[in-house]
Structures are given as C-alpha cells and as structure tokens.
C-alpha positions as CSV (number, residue, x, y, z in Angstrom):
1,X,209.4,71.2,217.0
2,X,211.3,73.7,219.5
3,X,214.3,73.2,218.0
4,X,213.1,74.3,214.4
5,X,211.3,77.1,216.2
6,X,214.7,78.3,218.3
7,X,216.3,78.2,215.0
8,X,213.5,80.4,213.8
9,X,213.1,82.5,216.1
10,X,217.4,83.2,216.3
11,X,217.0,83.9,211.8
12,X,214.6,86.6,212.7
13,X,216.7,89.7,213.6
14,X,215.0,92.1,211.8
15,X,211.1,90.6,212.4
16,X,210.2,89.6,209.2
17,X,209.2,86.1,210.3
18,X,207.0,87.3,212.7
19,X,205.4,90.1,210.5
20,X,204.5,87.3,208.0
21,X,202.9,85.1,210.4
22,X,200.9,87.9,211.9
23,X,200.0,89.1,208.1
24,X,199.3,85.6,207.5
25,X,196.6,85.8,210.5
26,X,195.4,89.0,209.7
27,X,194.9,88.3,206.1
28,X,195.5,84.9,204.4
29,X,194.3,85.3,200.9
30,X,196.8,88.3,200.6
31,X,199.5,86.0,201.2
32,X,198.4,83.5,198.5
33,X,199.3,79.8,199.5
34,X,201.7,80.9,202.0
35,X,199.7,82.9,204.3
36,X,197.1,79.9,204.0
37,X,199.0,77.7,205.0
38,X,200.7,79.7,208.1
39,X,197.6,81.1,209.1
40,X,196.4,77.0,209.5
41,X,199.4,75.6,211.0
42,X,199.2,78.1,213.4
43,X,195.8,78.2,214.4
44,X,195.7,74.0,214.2
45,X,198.9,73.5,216.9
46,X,197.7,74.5,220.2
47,X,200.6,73.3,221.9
48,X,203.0,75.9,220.2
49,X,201.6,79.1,222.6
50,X,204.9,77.7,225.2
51,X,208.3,77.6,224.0
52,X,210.2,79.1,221.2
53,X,207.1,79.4,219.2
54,X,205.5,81.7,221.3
55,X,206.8,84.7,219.9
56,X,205.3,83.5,216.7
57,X,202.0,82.4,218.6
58,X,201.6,86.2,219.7
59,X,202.2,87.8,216.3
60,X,199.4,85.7,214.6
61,X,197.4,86.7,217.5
62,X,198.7,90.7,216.8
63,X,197.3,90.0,213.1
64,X,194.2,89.0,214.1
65,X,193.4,91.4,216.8
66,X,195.0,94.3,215.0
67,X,195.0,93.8,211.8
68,X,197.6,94.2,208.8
69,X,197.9,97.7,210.3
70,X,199.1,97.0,213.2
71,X,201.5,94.0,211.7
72,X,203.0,97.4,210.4
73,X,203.5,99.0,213.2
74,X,204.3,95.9,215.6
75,X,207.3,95.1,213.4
76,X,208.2,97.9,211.8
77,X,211.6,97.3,212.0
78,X,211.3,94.6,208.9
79,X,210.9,97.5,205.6
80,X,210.7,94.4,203.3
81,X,207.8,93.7,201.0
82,X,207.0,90.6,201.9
83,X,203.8,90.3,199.1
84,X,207.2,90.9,196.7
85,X,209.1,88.4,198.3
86,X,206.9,85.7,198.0
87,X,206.2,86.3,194.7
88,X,209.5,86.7,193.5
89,X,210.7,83.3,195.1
90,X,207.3,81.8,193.2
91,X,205.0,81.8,196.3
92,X,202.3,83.8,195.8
C-alpha cells in the first residue's frame, strides 16, 4: 500500500489528488460513485494516517472540518473541475 501511495502522492504536483479526496470527505454525493467510494476507503483504513498516505489522510480530514470551501482554498493550486472530470471520463 505505500508504494501505490508514494506513487500517488509523487503524480500529484498540482493537488488535484488531494483536492478530490478532501471533496470526497466533505461531500460524497457530489462526487457520484467516486467520492463514495473515496470518502469509504478512507475513513475504513486506519492504518493509512502514517506513511505516504498521510498527506491524503489530512485532506479528507481538511474536507470534513472545512468543508468544500476550504478544499478550495487548501489546494487552490489545482484550477481543474474535478465534477467535469469525472463525468467526462464516465464517473460521475
């Protein structure tokens, strides 16, 4: 599992990973199956808040303690629509 994470974590210069796992934990259903799914794994794997999935561990905790809002402002950096993105690829 930390090497999938490290690999992860290394793919996501621009934060967009991170963004969609903490708009995943501050909002599931917006994120159709995807964000349901994310927002599960995430809050059913304890043993990810060490490692290389700690950075991920602290944006679902951003979502839910801020919000979508402060997903936004957290990563700011990642400008895509990630509701688009998702749909477009047949996620949503």
């Amino acid at each position: 599992m930390d090497l999938l994470f490290t690999f992860l974590k290394q793919m996501d210069d621009r934060r967009c990973l991170s963004r969609l796992v903490c708009e995943s934990a501050a909002d599931a259903l917006r994120l159709g199956r995807v964000g349901n799914a994310t927002v599960h794994f995430f809050n059913s794997n304890v043993a990810l808040k060490t490692g290389p999935a700690s950075v991920f561990v602290a944006a679902a905790d951003t979502g839910r303690s801020r919000g979508a809002a402060g997903c936004a402002q957290e990563f700011a950096e990642c400008t895509a629509d990630l509701r688009r993105v998702l749909s477009t690829a047949g996620l949503m």
